[in-house]
N, C-alpha and C positions, 0 to 999 in steps of 0.2 A: 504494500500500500504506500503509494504516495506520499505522502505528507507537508507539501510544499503548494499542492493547489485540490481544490475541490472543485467538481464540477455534476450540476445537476440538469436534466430533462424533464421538462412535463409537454405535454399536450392541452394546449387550453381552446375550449369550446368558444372562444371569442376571436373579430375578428384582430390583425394585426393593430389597428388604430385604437381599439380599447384596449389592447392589451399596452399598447404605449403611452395610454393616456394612464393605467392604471399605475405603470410606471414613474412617469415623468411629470404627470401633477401633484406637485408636493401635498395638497391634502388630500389626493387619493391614495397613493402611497403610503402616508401615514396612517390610515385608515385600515389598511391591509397588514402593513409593519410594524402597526404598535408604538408611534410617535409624531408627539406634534410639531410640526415643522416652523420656522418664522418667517418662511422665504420659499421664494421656486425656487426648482433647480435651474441653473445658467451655468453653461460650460466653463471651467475657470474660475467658480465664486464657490466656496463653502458654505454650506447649508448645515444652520444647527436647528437643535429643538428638545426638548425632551421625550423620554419614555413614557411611555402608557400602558407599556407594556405590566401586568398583574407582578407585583413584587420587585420590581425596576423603576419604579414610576419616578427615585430620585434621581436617576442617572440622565447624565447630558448627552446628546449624541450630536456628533457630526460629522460629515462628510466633503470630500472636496471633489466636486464636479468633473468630470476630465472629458467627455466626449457623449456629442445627442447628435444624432443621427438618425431622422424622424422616423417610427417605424420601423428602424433596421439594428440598434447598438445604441446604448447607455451605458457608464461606465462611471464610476468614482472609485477616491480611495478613502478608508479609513482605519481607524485602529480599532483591529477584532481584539472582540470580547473585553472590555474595555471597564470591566466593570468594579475594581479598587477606587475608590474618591479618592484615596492617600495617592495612588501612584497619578506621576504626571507621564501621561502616554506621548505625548507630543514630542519627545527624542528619539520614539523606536522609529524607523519607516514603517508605512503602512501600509496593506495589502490591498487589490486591486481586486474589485467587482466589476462584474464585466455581466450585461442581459443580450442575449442577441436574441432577435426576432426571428421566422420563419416561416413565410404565411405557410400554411398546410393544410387542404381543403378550405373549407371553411372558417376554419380554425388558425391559430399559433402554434409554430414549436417555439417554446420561450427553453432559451438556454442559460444557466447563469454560471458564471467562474468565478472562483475569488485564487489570488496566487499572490504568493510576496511570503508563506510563512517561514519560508527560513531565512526570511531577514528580522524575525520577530526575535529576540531574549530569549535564549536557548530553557531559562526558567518557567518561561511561560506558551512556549510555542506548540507542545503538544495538548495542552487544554484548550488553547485558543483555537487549534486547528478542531479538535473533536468536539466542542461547543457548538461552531460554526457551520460543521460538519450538519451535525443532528439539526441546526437554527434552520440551515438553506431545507432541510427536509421540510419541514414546518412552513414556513414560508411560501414556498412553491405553493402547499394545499391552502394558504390565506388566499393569495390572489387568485388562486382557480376557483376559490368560492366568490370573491370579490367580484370578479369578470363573467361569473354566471357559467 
């Protein structure tokens, strides 16, 4: 097993443009992902907000935009599993999330990647990795019920 990048498949019953908009609208996304956003996403500009998520709710999150591509690739980075208030994450590099689209029938193939974990702190890189692991599972089934 890997442990340097995760990478998951679904098949969503919606077409390409909601599945981008479920993405790429910051208060739909958050709505699916379990946090409030204070901003759109814009290629280039970091987006914070907090958790919503059940038992996280104090935790901040953000991300730094990297590439929209309507329809077709979304992409930011941030710092997996992020979840100490004590530790300041903002010196490790951050891993890279990656959504590619795919129309298919009717439908999406929505693909997501995250990679960078071995540039994470060798003390925390295999929690982070199987946190993230088990998170993109979860995830996946938010938006595929989100998206109908």
């Amino acid at each position: 097993m890997e442990e340097n990048r995760i990478e998951r498949h679904i098949d969503l019953k919606a077409a390409p443009a909601r599945v981008w908009k479920a993405l790429t609208d910051h208060k739909e996304f958050g709505q699916w992902f379990g946090v409030k956003l204070e901003g759109p996403f814009v290629a280039g500009k970091t987006v914070a907000g907090k958790m919503t998520y059940e038992g996280y709710e104090h935790l901040q999150w953000a991300v730094d935009v990297k590439k929209m591509e309507p329809e077709r690739y979304f992409s930011f980075s941030w710092h997996p599993y992020a979840m100490d208030e004590a530790v300041d994450y903002s010196k490790e590099t951050p891993t890279l999330v990656e959504f590619t689209l795919e129309a298919k029938g009717s439908g999406t193939h929505l693909v997501v990647t995250e990679s960078g974990f071995d540039k994470l702190p060798a003390d925390r890189r295999l929690e982070a990795f199987r946190m993230n692991n088990e998170g993109w599972i979860e995830q996946l089934e938010n938006i595929a019920k989100h998206v109908g």
